[in-house]
N, CA, C and O atoms as a GROMACS GRO file, in nm:
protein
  256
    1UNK      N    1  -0.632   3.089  -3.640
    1UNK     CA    2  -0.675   3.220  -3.593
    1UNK      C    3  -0.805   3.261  -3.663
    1UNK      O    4  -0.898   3.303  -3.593
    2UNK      N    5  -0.816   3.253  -3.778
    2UNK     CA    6  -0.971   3.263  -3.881
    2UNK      C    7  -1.072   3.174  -3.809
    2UNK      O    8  -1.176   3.232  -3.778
    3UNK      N    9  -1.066   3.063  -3.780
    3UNK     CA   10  -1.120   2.976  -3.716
    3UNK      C   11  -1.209   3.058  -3.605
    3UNK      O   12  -1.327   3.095  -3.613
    4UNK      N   13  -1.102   3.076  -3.488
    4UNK     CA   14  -1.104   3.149  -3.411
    4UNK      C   15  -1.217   3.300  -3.412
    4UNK      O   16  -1.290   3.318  -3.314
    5UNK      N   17  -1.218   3.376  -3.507
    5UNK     CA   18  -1.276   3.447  -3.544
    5UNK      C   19  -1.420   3.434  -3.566
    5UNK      O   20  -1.504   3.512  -3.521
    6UNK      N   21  -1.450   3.318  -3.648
    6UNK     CA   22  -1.561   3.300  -3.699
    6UNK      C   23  -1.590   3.230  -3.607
    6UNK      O   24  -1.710   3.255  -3.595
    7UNK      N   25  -1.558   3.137  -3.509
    7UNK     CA   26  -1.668   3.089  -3.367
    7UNK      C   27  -1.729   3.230  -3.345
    7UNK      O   28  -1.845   3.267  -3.362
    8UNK      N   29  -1.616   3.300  -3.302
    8UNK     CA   30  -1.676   3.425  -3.228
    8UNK      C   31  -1.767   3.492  -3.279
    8UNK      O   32  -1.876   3.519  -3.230
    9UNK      N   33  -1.709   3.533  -3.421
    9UNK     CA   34  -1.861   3.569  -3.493
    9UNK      C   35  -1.990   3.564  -3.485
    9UNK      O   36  -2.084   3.636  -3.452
   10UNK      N   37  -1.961   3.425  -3.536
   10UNK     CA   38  -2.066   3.306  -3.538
   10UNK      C   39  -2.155   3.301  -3.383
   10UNK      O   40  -2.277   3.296  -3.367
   11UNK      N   41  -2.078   3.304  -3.312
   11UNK     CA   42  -2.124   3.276  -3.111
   11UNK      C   43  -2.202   3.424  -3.139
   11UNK      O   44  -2.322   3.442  -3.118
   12UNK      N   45  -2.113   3.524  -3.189
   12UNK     CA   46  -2.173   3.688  -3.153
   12UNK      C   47  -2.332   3.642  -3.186
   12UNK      O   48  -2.418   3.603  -3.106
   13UNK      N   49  -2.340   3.658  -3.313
   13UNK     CA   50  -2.470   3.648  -3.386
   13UNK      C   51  -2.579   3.607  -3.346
   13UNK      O   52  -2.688   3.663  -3.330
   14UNK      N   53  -2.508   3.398  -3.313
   14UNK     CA   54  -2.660   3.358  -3.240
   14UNK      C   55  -2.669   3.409  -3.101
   14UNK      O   56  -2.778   3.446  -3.057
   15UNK      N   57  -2.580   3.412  -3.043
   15UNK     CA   58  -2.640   3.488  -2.879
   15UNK      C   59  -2.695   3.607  -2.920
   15UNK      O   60  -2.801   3.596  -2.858
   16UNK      N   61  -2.707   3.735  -2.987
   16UNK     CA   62  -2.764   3.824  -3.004
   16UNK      C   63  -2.921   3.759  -3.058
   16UNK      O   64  -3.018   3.812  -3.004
   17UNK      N   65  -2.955   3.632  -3.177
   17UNK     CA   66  -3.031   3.645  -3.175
   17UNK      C   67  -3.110   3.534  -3.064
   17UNK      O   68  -3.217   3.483  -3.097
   18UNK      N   69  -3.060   3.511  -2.962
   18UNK     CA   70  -3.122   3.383  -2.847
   18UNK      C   71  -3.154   3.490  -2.790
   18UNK      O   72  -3.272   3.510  -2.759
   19UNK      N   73  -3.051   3.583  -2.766
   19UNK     CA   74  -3.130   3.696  -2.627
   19UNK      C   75  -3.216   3.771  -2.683
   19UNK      O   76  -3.309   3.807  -2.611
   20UNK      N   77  -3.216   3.814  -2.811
   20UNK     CA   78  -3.367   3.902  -2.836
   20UNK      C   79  -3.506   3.806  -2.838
   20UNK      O   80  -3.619   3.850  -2.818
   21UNK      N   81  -3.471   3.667  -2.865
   21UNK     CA   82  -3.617   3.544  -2.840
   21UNK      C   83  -3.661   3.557  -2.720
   21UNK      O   84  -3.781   3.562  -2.693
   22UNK      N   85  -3.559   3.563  -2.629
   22UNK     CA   86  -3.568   3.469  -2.506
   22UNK      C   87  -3.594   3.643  -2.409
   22UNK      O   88  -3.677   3.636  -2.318
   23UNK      N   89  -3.544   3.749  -2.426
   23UNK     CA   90  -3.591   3.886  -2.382
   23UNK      C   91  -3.541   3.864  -2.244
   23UNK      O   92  -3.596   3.928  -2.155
   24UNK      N   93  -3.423   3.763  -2.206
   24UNK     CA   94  -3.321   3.809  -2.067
   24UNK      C   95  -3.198   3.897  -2.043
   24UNK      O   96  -3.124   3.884  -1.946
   25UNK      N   97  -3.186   3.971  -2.121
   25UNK     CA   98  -3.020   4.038  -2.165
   25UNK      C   99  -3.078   4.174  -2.122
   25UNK      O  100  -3.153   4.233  -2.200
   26UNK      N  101  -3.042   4.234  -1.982
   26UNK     CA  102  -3.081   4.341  -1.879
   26UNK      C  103  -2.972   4.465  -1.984
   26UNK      O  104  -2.983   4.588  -1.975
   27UNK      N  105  -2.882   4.398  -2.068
   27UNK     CA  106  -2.824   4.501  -2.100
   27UNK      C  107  -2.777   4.495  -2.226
   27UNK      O  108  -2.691   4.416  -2.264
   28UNK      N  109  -2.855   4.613  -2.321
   28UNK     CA  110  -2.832   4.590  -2.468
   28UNK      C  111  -2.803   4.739  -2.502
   28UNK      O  112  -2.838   4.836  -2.435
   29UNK      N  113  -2.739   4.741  -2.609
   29UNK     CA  114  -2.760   4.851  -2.684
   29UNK      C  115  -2.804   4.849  -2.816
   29UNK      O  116  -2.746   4.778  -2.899
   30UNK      N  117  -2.906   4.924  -2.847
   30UNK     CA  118  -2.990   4.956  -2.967
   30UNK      C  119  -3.058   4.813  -2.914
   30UNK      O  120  -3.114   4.783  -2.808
   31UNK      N  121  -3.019   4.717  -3.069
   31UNK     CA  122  -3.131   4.599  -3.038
   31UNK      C  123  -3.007   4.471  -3.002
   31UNK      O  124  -3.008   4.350  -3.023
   32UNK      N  125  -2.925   4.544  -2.950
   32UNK     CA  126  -2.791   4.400  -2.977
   32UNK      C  127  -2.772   4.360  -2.830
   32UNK      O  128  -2.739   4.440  -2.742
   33UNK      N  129  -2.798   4.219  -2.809
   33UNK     CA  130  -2.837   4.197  -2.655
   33UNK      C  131  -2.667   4.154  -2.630
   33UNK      O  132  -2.632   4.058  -2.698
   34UNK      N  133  -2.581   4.201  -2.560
   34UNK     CA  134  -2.476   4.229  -2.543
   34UNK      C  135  -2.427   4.085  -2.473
   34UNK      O  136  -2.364   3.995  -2.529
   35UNK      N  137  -2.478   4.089  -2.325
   35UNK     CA  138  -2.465   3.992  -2.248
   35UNK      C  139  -2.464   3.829  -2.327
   35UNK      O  140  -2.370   3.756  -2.358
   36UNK      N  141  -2.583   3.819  -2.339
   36UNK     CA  142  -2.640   3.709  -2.413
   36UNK      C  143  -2.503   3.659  -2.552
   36UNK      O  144  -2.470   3.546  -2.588
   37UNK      N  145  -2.452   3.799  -2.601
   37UNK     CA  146  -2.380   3.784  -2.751
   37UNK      C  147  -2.294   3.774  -2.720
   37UNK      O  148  -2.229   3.707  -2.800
   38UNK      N  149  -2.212   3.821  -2.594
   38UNK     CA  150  -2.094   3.785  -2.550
   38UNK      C  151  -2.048   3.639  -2.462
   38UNK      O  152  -1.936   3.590  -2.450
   39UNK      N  153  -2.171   3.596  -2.410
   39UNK     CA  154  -2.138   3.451  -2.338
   39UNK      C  155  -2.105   3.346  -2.477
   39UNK      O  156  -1.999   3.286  -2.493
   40UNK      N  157  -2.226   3.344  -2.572
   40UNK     CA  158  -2.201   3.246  -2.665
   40UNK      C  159  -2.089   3.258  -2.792
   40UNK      O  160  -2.064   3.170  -2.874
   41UNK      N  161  -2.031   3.390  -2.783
   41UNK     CA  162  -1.910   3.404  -2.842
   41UNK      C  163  -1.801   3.345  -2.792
   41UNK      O  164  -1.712   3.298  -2.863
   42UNK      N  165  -1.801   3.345  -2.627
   42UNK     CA  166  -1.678   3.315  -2.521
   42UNK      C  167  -1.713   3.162  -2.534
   42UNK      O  168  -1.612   3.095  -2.512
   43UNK      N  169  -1.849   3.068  -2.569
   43UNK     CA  170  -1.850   2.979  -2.547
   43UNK      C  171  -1.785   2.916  -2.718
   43UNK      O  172  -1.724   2.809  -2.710
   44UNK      N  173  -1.794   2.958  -2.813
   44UNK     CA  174  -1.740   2.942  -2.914
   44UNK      C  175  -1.544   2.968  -2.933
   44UNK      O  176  -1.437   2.913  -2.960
   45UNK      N  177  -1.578   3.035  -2.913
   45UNK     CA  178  -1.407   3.023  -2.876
   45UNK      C  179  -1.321   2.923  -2.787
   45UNK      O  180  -1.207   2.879  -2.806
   46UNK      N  181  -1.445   2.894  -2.646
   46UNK     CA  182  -1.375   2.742  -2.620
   46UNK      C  183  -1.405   2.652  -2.688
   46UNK      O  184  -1.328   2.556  -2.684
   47UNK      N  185  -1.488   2.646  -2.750
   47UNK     CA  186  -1.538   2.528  -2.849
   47UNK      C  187  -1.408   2.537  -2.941
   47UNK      O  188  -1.331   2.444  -2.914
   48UNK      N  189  -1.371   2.604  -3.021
   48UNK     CA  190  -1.276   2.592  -3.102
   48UNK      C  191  -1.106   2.536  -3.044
   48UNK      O  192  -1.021   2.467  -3.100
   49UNK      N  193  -1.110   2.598  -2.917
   49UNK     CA  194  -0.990   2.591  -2.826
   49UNK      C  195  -0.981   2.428  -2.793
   49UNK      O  196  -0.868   2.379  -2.803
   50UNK      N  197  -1.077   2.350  -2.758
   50UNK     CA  198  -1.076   2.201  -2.731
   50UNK      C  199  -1.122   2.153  -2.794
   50UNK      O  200  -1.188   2.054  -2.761
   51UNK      N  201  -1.113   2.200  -2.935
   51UNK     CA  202  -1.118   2.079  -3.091
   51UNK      C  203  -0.942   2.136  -3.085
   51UNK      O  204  -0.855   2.050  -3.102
   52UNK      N  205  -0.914   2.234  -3.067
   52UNK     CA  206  -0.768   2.201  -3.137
   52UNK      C  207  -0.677   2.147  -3.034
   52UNK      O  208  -0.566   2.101  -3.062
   53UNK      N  209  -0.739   2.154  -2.872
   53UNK     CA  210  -0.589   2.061  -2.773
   53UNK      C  211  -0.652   1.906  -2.827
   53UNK      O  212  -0.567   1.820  -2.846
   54UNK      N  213  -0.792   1.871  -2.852
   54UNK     CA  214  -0.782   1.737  -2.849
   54UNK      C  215  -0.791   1.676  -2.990
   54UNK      O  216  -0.804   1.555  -3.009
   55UNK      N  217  -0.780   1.786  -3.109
   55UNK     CA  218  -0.756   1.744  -3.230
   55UNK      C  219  -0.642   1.692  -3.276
   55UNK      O  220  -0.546   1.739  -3.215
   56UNK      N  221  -0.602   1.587  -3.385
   56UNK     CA  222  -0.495   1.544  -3.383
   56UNK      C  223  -0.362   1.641  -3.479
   56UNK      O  224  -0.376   1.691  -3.590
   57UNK      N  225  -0.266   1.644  -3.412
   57UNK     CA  226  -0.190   1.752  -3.432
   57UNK      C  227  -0.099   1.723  -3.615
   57UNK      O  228  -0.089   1.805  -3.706
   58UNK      N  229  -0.065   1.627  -3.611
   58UNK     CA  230   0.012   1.564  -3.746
   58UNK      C  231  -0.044   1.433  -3.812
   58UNK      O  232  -0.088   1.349  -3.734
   59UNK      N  233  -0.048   1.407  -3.941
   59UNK     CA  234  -0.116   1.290  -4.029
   59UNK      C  235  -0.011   1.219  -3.979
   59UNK      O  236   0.097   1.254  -3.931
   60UNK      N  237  -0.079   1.080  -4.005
   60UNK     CA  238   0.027   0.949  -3.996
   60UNK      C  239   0.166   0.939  -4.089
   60UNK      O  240   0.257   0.861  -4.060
   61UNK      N  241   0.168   1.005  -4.174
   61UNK     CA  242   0.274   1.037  -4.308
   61UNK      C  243   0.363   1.182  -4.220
   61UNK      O  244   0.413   1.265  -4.296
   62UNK      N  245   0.373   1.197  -4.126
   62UNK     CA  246   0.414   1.351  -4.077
   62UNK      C  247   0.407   1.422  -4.147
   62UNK      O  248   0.519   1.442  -4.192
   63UNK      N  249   0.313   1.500  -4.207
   63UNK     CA  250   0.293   1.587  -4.296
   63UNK      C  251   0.157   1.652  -4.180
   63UNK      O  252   0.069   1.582  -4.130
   64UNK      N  253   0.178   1.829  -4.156
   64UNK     CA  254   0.088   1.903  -4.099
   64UNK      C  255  -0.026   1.891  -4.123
   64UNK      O  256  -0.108   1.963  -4.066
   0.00000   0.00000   0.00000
């Protein structure tokens, strides 16, 4: 779940700072390009989501 968090974070941040470079985010508030900060958050969160279905679930010793 921390994991989880910090993609999103992490996604928030750089999409806020790609859309203030790149000046396509029709909808911001103050200087926080919303659009832009919310796709690469959503894309971080799948990123994290298909490291863990295709990560391996238990060590060879069955130990978590």
């Amino acid at each position: 779940m921390l994991l989880v968090f910090a993609a999103a974070a992490l996604g928030a941040w750089a999409g806020d700072a790609a859309g203030g470079r790149l000046g396509l985010d029709p909808l911001r508030i103050g200087d926080f390009n919303v659009i832009a900060a919310s796709i690469v958050a959503w894309a971080g969160i799948a990123f994290v989501l298909v490291l863990s279905i295709l990560g391996p679930t238990k060590l060879d010793d069955g130990r978590l």
